[in-house]
C-alpha positions in Angstrom: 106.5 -87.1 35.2 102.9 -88.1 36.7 99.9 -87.6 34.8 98.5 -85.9 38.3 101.5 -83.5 38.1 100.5 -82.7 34.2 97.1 -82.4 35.1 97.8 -79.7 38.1 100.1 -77.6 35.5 97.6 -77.6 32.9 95.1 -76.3 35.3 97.0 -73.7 37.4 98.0 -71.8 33.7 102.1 -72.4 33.8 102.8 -69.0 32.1 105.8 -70.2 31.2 107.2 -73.3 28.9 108.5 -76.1 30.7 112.2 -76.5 29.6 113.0 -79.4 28.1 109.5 -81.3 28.6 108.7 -82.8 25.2 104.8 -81.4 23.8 102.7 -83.9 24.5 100.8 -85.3 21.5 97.2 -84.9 21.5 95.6 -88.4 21.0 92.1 -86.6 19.0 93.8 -85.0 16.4 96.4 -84.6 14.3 99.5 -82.1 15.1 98.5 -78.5 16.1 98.9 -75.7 13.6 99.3 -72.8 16.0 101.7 -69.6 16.2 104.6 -69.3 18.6 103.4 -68.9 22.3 103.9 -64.9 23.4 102.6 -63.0 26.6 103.6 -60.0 25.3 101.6 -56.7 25.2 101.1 -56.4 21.3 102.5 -53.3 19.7 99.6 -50.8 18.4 101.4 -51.2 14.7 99.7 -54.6 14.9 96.1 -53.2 14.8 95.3 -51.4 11.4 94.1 -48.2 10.8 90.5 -47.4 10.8 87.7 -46.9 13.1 87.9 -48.4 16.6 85.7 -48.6 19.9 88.0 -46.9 22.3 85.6 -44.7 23.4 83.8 -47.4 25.5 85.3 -48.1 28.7 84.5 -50.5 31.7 82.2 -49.7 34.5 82.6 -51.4 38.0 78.9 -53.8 38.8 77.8 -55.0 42.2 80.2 -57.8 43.2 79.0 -61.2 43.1 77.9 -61.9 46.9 78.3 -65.9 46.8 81.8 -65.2 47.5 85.0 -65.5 44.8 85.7 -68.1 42.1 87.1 -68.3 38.7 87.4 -71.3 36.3 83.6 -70.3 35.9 80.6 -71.1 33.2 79.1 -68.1 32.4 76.0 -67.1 29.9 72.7 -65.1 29.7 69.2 -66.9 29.9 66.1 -64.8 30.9 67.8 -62.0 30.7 70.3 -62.4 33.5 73.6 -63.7 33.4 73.9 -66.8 35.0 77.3 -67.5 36.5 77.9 -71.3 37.7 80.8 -73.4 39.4 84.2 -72.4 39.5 87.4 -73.1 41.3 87.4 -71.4 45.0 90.6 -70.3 47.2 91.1 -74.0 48.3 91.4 -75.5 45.0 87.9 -76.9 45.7 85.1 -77.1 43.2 81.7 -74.9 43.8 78.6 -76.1 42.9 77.4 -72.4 43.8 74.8 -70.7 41.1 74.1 -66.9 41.0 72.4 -64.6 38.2 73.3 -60.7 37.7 70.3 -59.0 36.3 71.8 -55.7 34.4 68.1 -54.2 34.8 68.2 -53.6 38.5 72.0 -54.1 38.9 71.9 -56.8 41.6 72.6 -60.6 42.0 70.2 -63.4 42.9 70.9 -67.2 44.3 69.4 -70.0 41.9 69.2 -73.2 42.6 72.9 -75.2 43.1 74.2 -77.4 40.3 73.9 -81.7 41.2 77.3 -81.5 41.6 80.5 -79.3 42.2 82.8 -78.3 38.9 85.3 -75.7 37.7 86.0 -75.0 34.2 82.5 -76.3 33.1 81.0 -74.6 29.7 77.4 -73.0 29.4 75.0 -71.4 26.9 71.5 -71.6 26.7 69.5 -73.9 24.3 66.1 -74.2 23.8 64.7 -72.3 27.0 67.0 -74.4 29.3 70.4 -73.2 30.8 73.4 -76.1 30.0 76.2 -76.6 31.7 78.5 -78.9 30.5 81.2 -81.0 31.3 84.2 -79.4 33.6 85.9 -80.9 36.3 85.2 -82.6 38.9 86.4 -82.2 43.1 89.8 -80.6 43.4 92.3 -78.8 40.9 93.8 -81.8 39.0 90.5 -83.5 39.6 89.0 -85.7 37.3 87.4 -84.5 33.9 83.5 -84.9 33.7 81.3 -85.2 30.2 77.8 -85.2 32.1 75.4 -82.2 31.2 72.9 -80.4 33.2 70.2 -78.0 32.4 67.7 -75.7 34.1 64.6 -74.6 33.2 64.7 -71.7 35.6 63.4 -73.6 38.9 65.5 -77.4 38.6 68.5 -78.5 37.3 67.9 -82.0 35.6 70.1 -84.1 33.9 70.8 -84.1 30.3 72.5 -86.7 27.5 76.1 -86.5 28.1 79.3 -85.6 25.8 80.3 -87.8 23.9 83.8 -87.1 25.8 84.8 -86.1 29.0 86.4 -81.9 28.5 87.3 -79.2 30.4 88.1 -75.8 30.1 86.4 -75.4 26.2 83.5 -73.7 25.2 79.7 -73.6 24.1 77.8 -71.8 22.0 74.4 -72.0 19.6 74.1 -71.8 16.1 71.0 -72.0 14.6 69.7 -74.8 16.7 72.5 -76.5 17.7 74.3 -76.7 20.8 78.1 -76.5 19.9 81.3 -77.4 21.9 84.9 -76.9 21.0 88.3 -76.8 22.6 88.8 -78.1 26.4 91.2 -81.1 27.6 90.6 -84.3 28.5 93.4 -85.6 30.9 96.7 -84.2 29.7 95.4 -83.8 25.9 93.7 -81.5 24.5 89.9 -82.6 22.6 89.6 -82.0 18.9 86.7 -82.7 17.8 83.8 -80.9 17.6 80.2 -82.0 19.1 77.0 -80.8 18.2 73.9 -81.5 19.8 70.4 -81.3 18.7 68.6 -82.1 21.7 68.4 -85.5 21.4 72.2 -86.9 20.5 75.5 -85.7 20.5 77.5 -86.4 17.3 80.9 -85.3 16.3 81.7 -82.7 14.2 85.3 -81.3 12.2 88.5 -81.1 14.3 89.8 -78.2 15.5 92.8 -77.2 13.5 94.7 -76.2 16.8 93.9 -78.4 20.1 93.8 -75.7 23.0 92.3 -75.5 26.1 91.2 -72.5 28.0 89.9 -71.1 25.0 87.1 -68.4 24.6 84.5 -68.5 21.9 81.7 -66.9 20.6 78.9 -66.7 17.6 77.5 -64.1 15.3 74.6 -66.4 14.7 76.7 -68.5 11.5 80.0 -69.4 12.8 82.2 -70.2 15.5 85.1 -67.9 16.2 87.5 -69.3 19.2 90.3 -67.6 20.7 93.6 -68.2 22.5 94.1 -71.0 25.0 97.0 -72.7 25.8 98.4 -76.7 25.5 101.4 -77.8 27.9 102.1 -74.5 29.7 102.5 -72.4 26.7 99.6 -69.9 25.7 98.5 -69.0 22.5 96.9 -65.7 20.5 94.9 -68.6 17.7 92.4 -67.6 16.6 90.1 -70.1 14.4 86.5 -69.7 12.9 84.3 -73.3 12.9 81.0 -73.4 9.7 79.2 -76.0 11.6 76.8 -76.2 7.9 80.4 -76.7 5.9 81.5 -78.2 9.3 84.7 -77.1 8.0 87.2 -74.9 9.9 89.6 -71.6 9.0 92.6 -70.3 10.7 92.0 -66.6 10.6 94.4 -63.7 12.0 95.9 -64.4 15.0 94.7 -62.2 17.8 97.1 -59.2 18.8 97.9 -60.8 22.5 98.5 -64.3 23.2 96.7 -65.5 26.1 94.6 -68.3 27.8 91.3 -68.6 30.1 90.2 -65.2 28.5 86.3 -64.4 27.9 85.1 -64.3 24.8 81.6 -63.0 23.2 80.1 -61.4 20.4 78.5 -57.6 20.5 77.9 -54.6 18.6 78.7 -56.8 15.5 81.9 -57.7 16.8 84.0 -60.9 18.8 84.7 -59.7 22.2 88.4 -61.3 23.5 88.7 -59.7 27.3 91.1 -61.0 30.0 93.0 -64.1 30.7 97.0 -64.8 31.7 100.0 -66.2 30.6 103.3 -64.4 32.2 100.9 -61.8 33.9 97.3 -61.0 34.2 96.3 -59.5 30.8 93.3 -56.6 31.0 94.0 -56.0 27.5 90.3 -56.1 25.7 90.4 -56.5 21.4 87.4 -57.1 19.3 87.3 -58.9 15.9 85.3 -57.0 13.2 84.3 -60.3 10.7 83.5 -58.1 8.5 86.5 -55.8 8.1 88.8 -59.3 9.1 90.9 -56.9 11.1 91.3 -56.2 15.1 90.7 -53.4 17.2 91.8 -52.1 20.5 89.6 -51.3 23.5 89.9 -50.0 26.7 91.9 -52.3 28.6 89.6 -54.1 32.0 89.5 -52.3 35.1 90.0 -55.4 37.0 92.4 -58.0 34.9 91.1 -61.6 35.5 91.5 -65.0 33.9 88.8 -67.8 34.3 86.4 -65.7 34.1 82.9 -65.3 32.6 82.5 -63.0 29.4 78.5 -62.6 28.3 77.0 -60.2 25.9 73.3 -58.6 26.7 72.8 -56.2 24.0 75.5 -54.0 23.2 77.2 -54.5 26.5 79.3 -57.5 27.8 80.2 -58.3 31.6 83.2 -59.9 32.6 82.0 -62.0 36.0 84.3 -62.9 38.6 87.8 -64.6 37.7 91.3 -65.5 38.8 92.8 -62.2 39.6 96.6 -63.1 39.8 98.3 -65.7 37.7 97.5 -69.4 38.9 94.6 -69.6 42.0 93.7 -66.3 43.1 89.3 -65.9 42.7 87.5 -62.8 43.0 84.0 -61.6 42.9 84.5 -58.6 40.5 81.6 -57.6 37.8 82.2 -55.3 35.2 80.6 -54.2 31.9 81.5 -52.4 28.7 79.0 -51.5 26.8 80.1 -50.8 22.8 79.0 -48.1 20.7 
C-alpha cells in the first residue's frame, strides 16, 4: 500500500479499522499503550455521581465570514480568538486568518499566514500568536515543522520544530511553549518539544502516539485527549509534568473520538466534538481535581477539526468538519460554564 494512500486515510479520519492492514509501528516511540478503539455513545453509568455542568448549554455566534474550513489552529491572543488555516471543500490548504471578538460578537480579517496549512497548532507565547507546523498544499500533502508568529500586525518567522507534525497540539506552561501528539508521514510523533524562545529541545514521550488529539493546560500540566493512529480512534486520555517531564495515563475519557477540541475552563478540561463512525456533539469535562468526568450539553452543531478556545468561563468551538471525512463549515458556538 503507498505511503500517499496511508497518508490520505490518516487525514480524511477512516472511522473505521482497516481489515486486515497490519498497525504500523511508530518509528519515535516505543509500542502504544492505549484502550480498544470505540465510537460509541458512552453509557451515563460511566460518569460518577456528583455534581455536573449540565445546566450550561451552547449558544449559536456569528458565523465566520472568510468562508468554511476545518483542520484549523485555533487560540485566544488580545482577547479574540484567532482562527488560522484549515482544510477547505477542495482538499486545498487556506492560508486565511480571522479573529472573533466575544465582546462585540463579530469577526475581523488579520493579516494571512506566509503560507497555506491545515492541521497546524497555535497558542500564544510571549505576546506573539504561534502557529506551528501542519500540512502543507493538499490533503495528503507534505508535513511542515516551520513556525510563524504574529505580533498583532506581521507574521514573521520563527525557529522551527525540531520535527515536521501535524494534527497535535500546543499549549503554555509557565513559560514554555509545549507541543505533543501529531504525525509525521504515516507515524505518529512521540516526543515532546518545549520551547523557550530561543531553542526547541525534546521532552518525555508520549505514552500513546495519536494524532488528532486535543489538549489543554490548567497552568501545571498537560492533559491530551483522544486522537486516533491508522484509522482507529481513541478515548486516551494522558496528563504530561513538563517540570517532572514525566507522563501519566489517567481515566480514559467516556467517548472515544479524534480531531475533537480540547481546552480548560471553569477549573475544568473541556473535550467537545470530533468523529470516528459519526460526528460526535457529545461535550465531557475533566474535573483534576475530583479525577472523574462529567457530562455537558451535547454541541448544537457536531464538528471535528475544529477550534476549541477558552475566554474566561466560556469556550467557543470555531468552524470544523461537519460530516465525517471533508465537509467544512463556518459555525461558532460558545458554552459558557457555571
Amino acid at each position: 500500500m503507498s505511503r500517499s494512500f496511508l497518508r490520505l486515510l490518516a487525514a480524511l479520519g477512516a472511522a473505521v479499522a482497516l481489515s486486515g492492514m497490519v498497525a504500523c509501528p511508530s518509528k519515535n516511540a516505543a509500542a502504544p499503550r492505549a484502550t480498544p478503539p470505540s465510537t460509541a455513545p458512552a453509557p451515563s453509568s460511566q460518569f460518577p455521581s456528583g455534581p455536573t455542568l449540565a445546566a450550561a448549554a451552547w449558544r449559536r455566534c456569528a458565523p465566520a465570514p472568510g468562508g468554511p474550513r476545518q483542520e484549523v489552529a485555533a487560540a485566544a491572543f488580545e482577547g479574540k480568538v484567532y482562527v488560522a488555516g484549515g482544510l477547505l471543500a477542495d482538499q486545498s490548504a487556506t492560508a486565511r486568518v480571522e479573529a472573533y471578538d466575544p465582546a462585540t460578537g463579530r469577526w475581523s480579517s488579520a493579516p494571512s499566514l506566509p503560507i497555506g496549512l491545515h492541521h497546524p497548532m497555535a497558542a500564544a507565547f510571549r505576546g506573539k500568536l504561534y502557529v506551528l507546523g501542519g500540512i502543507t498544499q493538499r490533503l495528503g500533502g507534505a508535513d511542515s515543522k516551520r513556525v510563524f508568529a504574529f505580533d498583532g500586525s506581521r507574521w514573521t518567522e520563527a525557529p522551527s520544530l525540531k520535527r515536521p507534525r501535524g494534527a497535535g497540539a500546543a499549549v503554555v506552561v509557565r513559560d514554555r511553549l509545549i507541543v505533543v501528539g501529531g504525525i509525521e508521514g504515516t507515524n505518529e510523533v512521540g516526543p515532546v518539544e518545549i520551547f523557550d524562545g530561543a531553542t526547541w529541545r525534546d521532552g518525555a514521550a508520549i505514552p500513546s502516539p495519536l494524532d488528532h488529539v486535543g489538549a489543554a493546560t490548567d497552568g501545571t500540566d498537560v492533559y491530551v485527549a483522544g486522537g486516533r493512529r491508522n484509522g482507529n480512534h481513541y478515548a486516551t486520555f494522558q496528563r504530561y509534568d513538563p517540570a517532572a517531564d514525566a507522563w501519566r495515563v489517567m481515566r480514559s475519557m467516556p467517548t472515544a473520538r479524534s480531531g475533537l477540541g480540547v481546552a480548560f475552563a471553569s477549573g475544568r478540561v473541556v473535550a467537545a466534538g470530533g468523529e470516528g463512525s459519526r460526528l460526535f456533539p457529545e461535550t465531557e469535562a475533566f474535573d483534576p481535581a475530583r479525577g472523574a468526568w462529567s457530562r455537558l450539553r451535547n454541541m448544537g452543531v457536531p464538528r471535528h477539526g475544529l477550534g476549541l478556545v477558552a475566554i474566561g468561563k466560556t469556550v467557543y468551538a470555531m468552524l470544523g468538519g461537519s460530516r465525517v471525512g471533508v465537509g467544512p463549515s463556518s459555525a461558532c458556538e460558545s458554552l459558557t460554564l457555571r
